[in-house]
N, C-alpha and C positions, 0 to 999 in steps of 0.2 A: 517205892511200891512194895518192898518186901516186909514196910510195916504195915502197909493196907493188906499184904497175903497174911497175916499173922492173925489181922481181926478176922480171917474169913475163912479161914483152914487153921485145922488144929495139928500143928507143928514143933510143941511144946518151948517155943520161942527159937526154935533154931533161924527162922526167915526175920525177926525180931532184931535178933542179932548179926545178923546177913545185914538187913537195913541199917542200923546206925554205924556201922563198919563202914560203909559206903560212904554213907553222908559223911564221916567226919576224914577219912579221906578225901571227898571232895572239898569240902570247906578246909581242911590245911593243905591242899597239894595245889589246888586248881582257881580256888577264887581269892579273885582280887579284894582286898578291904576296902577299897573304895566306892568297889560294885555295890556292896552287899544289900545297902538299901535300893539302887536302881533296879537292881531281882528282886525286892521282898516286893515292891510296888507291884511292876510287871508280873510277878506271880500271882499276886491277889487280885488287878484287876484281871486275869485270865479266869481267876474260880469266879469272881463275881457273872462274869460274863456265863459260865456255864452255869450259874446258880440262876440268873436272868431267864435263858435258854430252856431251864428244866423248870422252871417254876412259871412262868409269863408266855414266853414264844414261841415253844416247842416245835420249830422247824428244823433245829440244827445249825443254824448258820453262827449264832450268835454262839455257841455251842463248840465249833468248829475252829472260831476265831479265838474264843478263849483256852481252847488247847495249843494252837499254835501259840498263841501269847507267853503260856508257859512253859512252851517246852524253850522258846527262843528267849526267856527271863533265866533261862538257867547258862544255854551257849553263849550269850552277849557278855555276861557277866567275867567269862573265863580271860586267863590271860594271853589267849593266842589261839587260832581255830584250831589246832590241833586238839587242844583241851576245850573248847566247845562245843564240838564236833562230837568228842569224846562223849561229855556231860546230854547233849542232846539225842547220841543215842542211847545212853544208859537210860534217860528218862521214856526213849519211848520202848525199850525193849523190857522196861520195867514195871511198863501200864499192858503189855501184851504179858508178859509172864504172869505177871495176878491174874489175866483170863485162865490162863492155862493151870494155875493153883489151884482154880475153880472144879478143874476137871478131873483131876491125877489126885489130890490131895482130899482125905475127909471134913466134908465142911463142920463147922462148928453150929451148933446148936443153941447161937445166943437168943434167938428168937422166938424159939419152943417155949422159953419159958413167960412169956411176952402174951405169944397169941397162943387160942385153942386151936387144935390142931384135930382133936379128938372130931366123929360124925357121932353126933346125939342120936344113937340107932338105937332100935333094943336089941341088935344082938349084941351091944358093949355095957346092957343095963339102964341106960336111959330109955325113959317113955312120958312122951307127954299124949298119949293117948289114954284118955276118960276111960275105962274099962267100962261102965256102964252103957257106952257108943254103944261098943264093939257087941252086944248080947241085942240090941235095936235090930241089924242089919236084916233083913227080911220077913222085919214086922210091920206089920200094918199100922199106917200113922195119916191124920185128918190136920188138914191145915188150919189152924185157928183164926191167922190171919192171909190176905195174899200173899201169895211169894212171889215176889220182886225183883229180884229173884229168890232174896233172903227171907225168911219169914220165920211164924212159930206155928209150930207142930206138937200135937197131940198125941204120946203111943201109954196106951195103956194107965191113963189119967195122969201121966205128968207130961207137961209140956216142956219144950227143949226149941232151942232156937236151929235152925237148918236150911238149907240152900239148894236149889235145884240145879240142874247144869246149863243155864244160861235162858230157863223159859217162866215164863207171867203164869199161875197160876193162882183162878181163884179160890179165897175162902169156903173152906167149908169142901172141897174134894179133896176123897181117899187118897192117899199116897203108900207107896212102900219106900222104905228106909232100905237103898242099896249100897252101900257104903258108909262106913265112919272112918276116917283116919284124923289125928292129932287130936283137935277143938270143934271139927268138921264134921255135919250131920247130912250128907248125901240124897235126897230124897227123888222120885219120880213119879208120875200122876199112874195110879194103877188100871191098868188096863182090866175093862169086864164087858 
């Protein structure tokens, strides 16, 4: 677990090195050669079982049973319950301490460079707002066609396509242009 705290907190390999210190202590001190493959088994069907669980079943059970499957592919293997025992709670105090690397330690930022993480606002310089909208906004505009709410609109001989807030209006009535944001032409039947 201390090479899965390594991918997740930046430790500059000190838990790196913690993990295969361990493991190769365990693999000369504690497991039997003969085990080796009846844990490589039972250890992998235990991830399959959680790989099932996370991806198909999502109840937890199947989920549940392929943790136990591996924590007990690691104690079966040993050569005596003292060194099972041993091995079975290193594995589980070593899936609860990666929780806690989580929390105490700086995460690493392999994923920043992966996803956007940035908000396309314009107070960070992005704008996908028409500037030409925004100069619309409480002028007087004639529907050319129904709005459907969607429709096209007339302001000042060029027409623009625009959307009302959810009501049937028809062709050929006045509108004002209350809003523009993004791609968005806001319009509402003008009151007189």
């Amino acid at each position: 677990m201390f090479l899965l705290g390594e991918l997740l907190v930046r430790m500059k390999g000190v838990f790196a090195l913690l993990g295969i210190g361990f493991i190769t202590v365990y693999f000369s001190s504690y497991l039997e050669p003969d085990m080796f493959f009846l844990m490589g088994a039972m250890y992998l069907l235990g991830l399959a079982l959680l790989i099932v669980d996370g991806k198909f079943v999502n109840d937890g059970t199947l989920g549940t049973i392929g943790a136990v499957i591996m924590v007990l592919s690691v104690s079966l293997s040993a050569p005596s319950w003292g060194a099972g025992l041993y091995s079975a709670s290193g594995v589980v105090l070593g899936g609860l301490s990666s929780l806690v690397f989580l929390k105490v330690f700086p995460k690493r930022q392999m994923w920043s460079k992966v996803a956007l993480n940035d908000q396309l606002s314009s107070e960070l310089g992005y704008n996908s707002m028409n500037e030409t909208y925004r100069a619309l906004i409480g002028e007087t505009a004639t529907a050319v066609t129904d709005m459907r709410p969607t429709g096209t609109i007339e302001v000042k001989g060029k027409e623009y396509s625009a959307t009302t807030n959810g009501k049937w209006l028809e062709k050929g009535e006045q509108l004002t242009v209350e809003d523009a944001d993004g791609t968005r032409i806001l319009v509402t039947k003008t009151e007189t």
